[in-house]
C-alpha positions in Angstrom: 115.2 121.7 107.1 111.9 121.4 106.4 112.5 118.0 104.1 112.9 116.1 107.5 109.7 116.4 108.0 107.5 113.7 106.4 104.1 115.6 106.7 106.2 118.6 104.5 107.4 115.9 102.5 103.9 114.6 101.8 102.3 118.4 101.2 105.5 119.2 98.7 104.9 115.8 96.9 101.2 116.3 96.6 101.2 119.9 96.0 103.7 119.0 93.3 101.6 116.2 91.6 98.5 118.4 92.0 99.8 121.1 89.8 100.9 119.0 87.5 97.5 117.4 87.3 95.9 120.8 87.4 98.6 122.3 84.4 97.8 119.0 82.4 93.9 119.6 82.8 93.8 123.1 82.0 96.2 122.6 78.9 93.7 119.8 77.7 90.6 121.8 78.5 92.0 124.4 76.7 92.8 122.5 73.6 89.8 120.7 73.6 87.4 123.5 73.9 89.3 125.3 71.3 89.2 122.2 69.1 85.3 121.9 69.8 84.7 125.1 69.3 86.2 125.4 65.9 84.3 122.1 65.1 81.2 123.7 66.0 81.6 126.9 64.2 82.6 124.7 60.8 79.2 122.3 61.8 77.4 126.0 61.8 79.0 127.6 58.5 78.5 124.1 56.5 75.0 123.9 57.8 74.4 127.8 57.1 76.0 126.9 53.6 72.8 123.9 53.4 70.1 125.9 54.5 71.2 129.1 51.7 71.4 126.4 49.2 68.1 125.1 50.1 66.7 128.4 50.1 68.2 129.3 46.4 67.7 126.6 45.0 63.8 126.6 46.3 63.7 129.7 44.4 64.8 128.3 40.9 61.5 126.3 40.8 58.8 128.4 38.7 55.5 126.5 39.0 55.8 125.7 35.9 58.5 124.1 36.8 61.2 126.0 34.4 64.6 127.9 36.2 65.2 131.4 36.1 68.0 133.9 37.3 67.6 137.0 38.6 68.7 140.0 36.4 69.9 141.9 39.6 73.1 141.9 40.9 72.3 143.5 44.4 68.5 143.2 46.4 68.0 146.8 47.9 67.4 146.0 51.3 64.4 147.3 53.3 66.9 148.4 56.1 70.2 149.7 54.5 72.2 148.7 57.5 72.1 144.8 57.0 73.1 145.3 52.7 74.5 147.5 50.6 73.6 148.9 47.1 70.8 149.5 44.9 69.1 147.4 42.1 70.8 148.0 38.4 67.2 146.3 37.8 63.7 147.1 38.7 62.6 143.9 37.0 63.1 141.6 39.4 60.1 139.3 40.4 58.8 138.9 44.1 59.7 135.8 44.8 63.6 136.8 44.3 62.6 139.6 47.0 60.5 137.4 49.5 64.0 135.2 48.9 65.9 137.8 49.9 63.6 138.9 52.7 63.8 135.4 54.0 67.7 135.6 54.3 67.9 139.3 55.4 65.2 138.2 58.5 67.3 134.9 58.9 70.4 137.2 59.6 68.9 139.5 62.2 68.0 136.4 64.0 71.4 134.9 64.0 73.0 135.8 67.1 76.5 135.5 65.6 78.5 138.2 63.5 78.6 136.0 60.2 78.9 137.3 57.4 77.0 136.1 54.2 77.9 137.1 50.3 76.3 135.5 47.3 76.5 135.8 44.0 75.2 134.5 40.5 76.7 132.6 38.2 77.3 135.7 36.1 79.6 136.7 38.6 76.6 139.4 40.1 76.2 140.1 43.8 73.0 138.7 44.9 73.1 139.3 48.6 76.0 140.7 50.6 75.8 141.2 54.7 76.1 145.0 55.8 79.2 144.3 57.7 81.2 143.7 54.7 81.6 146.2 53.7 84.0 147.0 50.5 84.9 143.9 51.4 84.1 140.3 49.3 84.8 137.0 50.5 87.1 135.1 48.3 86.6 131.8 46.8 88.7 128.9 47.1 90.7 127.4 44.5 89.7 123.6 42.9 85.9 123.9 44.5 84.0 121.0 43.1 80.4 121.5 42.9 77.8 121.6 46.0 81.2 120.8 48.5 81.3 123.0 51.0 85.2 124.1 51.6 85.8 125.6 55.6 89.1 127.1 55.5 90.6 129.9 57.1 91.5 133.4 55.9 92.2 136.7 56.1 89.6 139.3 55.8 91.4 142.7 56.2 93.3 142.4 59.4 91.3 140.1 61.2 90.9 136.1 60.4 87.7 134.4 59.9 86.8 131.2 58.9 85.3 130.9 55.1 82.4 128.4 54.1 81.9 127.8 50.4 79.6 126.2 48.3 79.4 126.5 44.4 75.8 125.4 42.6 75.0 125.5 39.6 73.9 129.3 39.4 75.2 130.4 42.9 78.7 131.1 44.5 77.8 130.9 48.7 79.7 132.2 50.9 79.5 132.2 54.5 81.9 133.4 57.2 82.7 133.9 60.9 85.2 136.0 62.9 88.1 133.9 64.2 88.3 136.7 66.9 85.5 136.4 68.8 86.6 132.5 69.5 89.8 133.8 70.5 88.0 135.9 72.8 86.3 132.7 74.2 89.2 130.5 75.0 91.2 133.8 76.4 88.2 134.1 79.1 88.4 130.5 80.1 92.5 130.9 80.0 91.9 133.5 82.3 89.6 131.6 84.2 92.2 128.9 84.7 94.7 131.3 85.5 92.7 132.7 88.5 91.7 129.7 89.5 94.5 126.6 89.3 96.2 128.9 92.4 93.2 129.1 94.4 92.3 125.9 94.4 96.4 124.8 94.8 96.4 127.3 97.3 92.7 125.6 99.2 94.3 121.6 98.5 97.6 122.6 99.8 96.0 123.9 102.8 93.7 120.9 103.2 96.7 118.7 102.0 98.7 119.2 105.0 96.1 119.4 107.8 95.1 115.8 106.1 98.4 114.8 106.4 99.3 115.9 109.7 95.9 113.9 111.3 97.0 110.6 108.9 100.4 111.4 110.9 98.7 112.1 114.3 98.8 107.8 114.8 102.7 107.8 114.2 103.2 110.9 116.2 100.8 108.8 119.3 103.5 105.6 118.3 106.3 107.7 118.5 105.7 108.8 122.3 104.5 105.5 123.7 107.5 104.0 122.3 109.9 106.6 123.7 108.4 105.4 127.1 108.9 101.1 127.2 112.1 100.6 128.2 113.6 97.5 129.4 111.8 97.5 133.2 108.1 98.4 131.0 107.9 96.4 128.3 104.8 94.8 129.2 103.1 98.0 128.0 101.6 98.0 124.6 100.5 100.4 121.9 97.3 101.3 121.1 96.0 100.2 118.2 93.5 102.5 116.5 91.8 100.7 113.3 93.6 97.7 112.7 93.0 97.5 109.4 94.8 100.2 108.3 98.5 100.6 107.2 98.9 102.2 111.1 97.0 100.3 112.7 99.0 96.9 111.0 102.2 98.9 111.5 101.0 99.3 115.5 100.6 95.5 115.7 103.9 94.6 114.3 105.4 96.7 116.8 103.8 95.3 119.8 104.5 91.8 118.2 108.2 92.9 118.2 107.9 94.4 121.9 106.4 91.0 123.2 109.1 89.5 121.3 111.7 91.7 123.0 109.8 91.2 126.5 110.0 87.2 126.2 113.5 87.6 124.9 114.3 89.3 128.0 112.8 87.2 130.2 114.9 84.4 128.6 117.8 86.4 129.1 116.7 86.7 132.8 116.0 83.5 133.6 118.8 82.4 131.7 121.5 84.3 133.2 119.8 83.1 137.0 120.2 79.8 135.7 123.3 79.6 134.5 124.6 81.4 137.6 123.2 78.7 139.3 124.2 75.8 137.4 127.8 77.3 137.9 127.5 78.5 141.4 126.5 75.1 142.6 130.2 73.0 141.5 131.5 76.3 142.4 130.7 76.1 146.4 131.2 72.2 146.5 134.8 73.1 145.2 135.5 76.1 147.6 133.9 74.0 150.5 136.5 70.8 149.7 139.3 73.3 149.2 138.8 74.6 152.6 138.0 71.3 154.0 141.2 69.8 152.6 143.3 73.3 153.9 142.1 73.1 157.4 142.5 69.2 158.3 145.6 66.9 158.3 145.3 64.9 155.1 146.7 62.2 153.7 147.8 61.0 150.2 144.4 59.5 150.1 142.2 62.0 151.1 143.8 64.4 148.9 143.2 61.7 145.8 139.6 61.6 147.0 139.7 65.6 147.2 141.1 65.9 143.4 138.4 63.5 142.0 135.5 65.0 143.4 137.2 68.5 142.4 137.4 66.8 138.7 134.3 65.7 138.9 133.1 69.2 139.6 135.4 70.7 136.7 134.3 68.3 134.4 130.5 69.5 135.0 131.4 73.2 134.7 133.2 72.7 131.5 129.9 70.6 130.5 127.9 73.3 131.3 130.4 75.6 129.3 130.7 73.8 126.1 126.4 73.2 126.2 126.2 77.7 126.9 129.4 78.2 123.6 127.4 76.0 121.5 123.9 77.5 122.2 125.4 80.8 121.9 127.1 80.1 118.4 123.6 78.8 117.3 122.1 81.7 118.0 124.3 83.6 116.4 124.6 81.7 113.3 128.3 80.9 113.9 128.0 77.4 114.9 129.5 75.1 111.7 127.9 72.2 110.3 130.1 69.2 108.7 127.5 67.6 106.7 128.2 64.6 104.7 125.8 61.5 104.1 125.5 59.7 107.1 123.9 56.2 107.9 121.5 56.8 110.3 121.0 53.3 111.1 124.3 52.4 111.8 124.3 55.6 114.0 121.0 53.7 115.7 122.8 50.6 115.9 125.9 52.2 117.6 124.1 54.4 119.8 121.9 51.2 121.3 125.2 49.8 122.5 126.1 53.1 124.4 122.6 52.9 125.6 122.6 49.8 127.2 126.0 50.8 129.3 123.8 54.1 130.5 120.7 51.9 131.3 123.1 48.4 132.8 123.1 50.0 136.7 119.2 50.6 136.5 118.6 47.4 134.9 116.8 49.4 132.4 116.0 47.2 129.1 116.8 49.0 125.7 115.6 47.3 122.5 115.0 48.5 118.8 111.7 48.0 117.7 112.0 49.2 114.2 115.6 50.1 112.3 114.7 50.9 108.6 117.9 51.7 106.7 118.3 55.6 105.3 120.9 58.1 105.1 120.5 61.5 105.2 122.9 64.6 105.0 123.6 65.0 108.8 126.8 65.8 110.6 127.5 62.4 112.4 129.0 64.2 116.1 126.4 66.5 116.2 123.6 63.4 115.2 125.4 61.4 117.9 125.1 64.1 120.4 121.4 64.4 119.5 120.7 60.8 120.2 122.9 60.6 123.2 120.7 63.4 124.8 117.7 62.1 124.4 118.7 58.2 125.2 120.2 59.2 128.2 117.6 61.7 129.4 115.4 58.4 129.2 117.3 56.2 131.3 117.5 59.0 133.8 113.9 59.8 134.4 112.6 56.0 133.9 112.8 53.6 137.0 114.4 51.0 137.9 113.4 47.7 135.9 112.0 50.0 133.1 112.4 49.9 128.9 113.8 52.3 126.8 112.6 51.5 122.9 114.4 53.2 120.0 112.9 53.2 116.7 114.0 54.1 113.2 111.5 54.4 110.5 111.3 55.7 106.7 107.7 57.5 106.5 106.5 59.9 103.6 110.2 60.7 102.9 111.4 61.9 106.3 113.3 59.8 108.9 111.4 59.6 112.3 113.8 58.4 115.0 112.3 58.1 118.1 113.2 57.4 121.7 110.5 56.2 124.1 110.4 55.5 127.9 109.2 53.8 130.2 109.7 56.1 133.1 107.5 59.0 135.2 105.8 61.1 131.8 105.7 65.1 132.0 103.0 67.4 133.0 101.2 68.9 130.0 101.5 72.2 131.5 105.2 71.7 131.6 105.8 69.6 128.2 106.1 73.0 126.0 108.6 74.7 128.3 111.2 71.6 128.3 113.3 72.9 125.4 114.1 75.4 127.3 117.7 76.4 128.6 118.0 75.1 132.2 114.5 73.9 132.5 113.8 70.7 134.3 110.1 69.5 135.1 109.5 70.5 138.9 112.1 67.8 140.7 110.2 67.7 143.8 108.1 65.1 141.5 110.7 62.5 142.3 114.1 62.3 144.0 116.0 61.7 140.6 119.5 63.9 140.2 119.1 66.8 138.1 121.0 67.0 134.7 122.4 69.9 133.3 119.0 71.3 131.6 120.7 71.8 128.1 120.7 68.8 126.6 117.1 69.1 125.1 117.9 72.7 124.5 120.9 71.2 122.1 119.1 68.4 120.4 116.4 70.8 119.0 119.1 72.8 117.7 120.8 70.3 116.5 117.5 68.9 114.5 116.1 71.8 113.6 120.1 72.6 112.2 119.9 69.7 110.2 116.4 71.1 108.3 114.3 69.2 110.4 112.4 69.0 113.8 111.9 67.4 117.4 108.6 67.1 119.4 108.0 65.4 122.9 105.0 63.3 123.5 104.3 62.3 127.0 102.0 60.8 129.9 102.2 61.2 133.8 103.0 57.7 134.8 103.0 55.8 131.8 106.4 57.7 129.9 107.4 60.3 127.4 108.1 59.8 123.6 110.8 62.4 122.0 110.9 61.9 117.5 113.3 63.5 116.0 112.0 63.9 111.9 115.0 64.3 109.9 114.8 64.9 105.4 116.2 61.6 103.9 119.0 62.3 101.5 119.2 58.6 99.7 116.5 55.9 100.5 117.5 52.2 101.1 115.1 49.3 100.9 114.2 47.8 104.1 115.2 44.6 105.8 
């Protein structure tokens, strides 16, 4: 179907609005020019009307300055063809024939097929065009004097339009052949008729070669894409002129298809690393089962087995619940219990647990700061968020070293921060550490490794709570995690 193409769709569409746009044009030209036109030919037959009046009028004027009519009521004309009839009296002055003269030439000179009849105020024809005729031109009702009336009328079977004028010893009339303006706008309807097609036909034409090379870019799109699959997507599309709707639509797409390519590398790395995390309690399991199967043991040994074997489920199922609960974030699924919570009192509880974690390093843990706000938070999940970070500082800070907590009300926003004392990050390794499974290169030290989810969960859990968590830190001197939380009810402080 040829609708399932978009270029054909474009060409219908355009071809469709073009003829419209080309009916609505001609339909106006028409009008208009018939509309001038007429305006025209009614300036000309009013103006016509002027100049006769002029010219009679001129004649009334003696110079002697009294009025006279002619006795006539028809001029013989010099050429038969332009008037009819013969003087009824041979009395007539010159100046009525140099007046005559004057209108007869005036007539020959007009290019247009008026037509011109006169008469006295005695009711007398005193000049009548050839091409009347028998015929007379009427007069219409209610004239005042010197208005010139245009109207339109009948003049055997053929319309024209009438211009009269009374004066005070002349009726003037003037008139013009509706026809031959009919014949006018026919030509240019005709015109329009021959040539709204052709040029549909030429735009058309042109419409859909422009539309298929606009199209070329998606066509170009549509084939590299077809080709980046999961094993290429480090290729990329090329971008022709960026600042067009292509060449922004181009962009997004390889924005999405890096996206895509650092999603699955996650996926990648994530899947090695959890395969590792679990493979590793895994083989010290299967390695004590077999040890156990193989020797003599006693009641003892297989107490110590079961421990260590607990020990070992207990870190699976760590690493389990920490994998369930990132994967329900990222789906959306994972539920919120949010009430107001004290987050000082949360501080103050979590300093206690804090100095248990730090007792066997004899690492100090002091508050520095504990302003008192609440904010809408879901108190195990706030917990596990401070937990997390307190005890990722004891573990990476020597012994004999200080872990400082701090709670403070600034612009609004709760900052709680955790800072150590211990071995600082890398910079080239602090933007990767919120990362699943990602520890800082433990060759740096001979510290045990952790689960490398807990930082992974607290920025959830922050960012969950509508807020944020950023790490500060320097090689030998200690690291600095804040978490910024929105306060739901301020509290003075101590």
């Amino acid at each position: 179907m040829m609708f399932k193409s978009i270029r054909l769709k474009l060409t219908f569409w355009y071809s469709l609005l073009l003829l419209a746009g080309l009916a609505v044009f001609g339909i106006s030209s028409y009008l208009y020019a018939g509309a001038m036109l007429f305006q025209n030919l009614d300036l000309s037959l009013r103006n016509e009307s002027e100049w006769l009046r002029e010219i009679l009028e001129g004649k009334l004027h003696s110079e002697r300055g009294r009025m006279r009519t002619p006795r006539n009521s028809m001029l013989i004309p010099q050429t038969p063809q332009d008037t009819v009839g013969e003087s009824e009296d041979q009395g007539e002055t010159e100046e009525d024939f140099a007046i005559w003269n004057k209108i007869y030439e005036h007539s020959l000179l007009n290019s247009k097929k008026q037509f011109v009849y006169i008469l006295d105020r005695r009711g007398r024809i005193f000049y009548k065009s050839y091409n009347l005729g028998q015929d007379s031109l009427p007069s219409p009702p209610s004239l005042k004097p010197y208005d010139v009336s245009v109207t339109e009328v009948s003049l055997g079977k053929e319309k024209i339009r009438l211009a009269a004028m009374n004066t005070k010893y002349y009726r003037i009339r003037v008139a013009y052949p509706v026809e031959q303006i009919n014949d006018v706008l026919q030509n240019l309807f005709s015109i329009f008729l021959v040539m709204i097609p052709i040029v549909l036909v030429i735009s058309v034409v042109g419409g859909y070669f422009l539309a298929k090379k606009s199209l070329r870019p998606v066509e170009e799109i549509t084939q590299t894409a077809r080709k980046i699959t999961a094993t290429n997507l480090r290729e990329r599309i090329h971008v022709g002129n960026p600042e067009d709707e292509i060449g922004r639509l181009t962009e997004t797409l390889n924005d999405m298809i890096g996206r895509l390519e650092t999603s699955f590398e996650q996926v990648q790395q994530f899947s090695m690393d959890a395969s590792h995390e679990l493979r590793t309690p895994l083989t010290i399991m299967r390695g004590e089962i077999e040890l156990a199967l193989r020797e003599r043991s006693t009641a003892a040994s297989h107490k110590k087995t079961l421990a260590s074997l607990l020990e070992e489920v207990l870190r699976m199922t760590s690493i389990v619940e920490g994998l369930i609960l990132l994967a329900k974030a990222d789906s959306g699924n994972a539920k919120l219990d949010r009430r107001p919570t004290r987050l000082d009192a949360l501080v103050g509880e979590m300093k206690e647990d804090a100095e248990i974690l730090a007792e066997q390093k004899d690492i100090g843990v002091t508050i520095s700061r504990l302003d008192k706000v609440t904010v809408a938070g879901d108190s195990v999940r706030l917990r596990q968020l401070m937990l997390n970070l307190i005890d990722n500082a004891i573990k990476y800070t020597p012994n004999g070293g200080h872990v400082t907590l701090r709670l403070e009300r600034i612009d609004g926003e709760a900052h709680f921060s955790v800072e150590d004392t211990g071995i600082g990050i890398p910079p080239n390794e602090l933007r990767k550490i919120f990362n699943r499974f990602y520890r800082v290169d433990k060759s740096r030290s001979r510290l045990p490794d952790g689960l490398g989810l807990g930082l992974s969960i607290s920025k959830w859990v922050a960012e969950a709570h509508g807020g944020s968590l950023r790490a500060e830190s320097e090689v030998g001197k200690g690291s600095r995690f804040t978490v910024v939380l929105p306060i739901l009810v301020s509290t003075p402080d101590h």
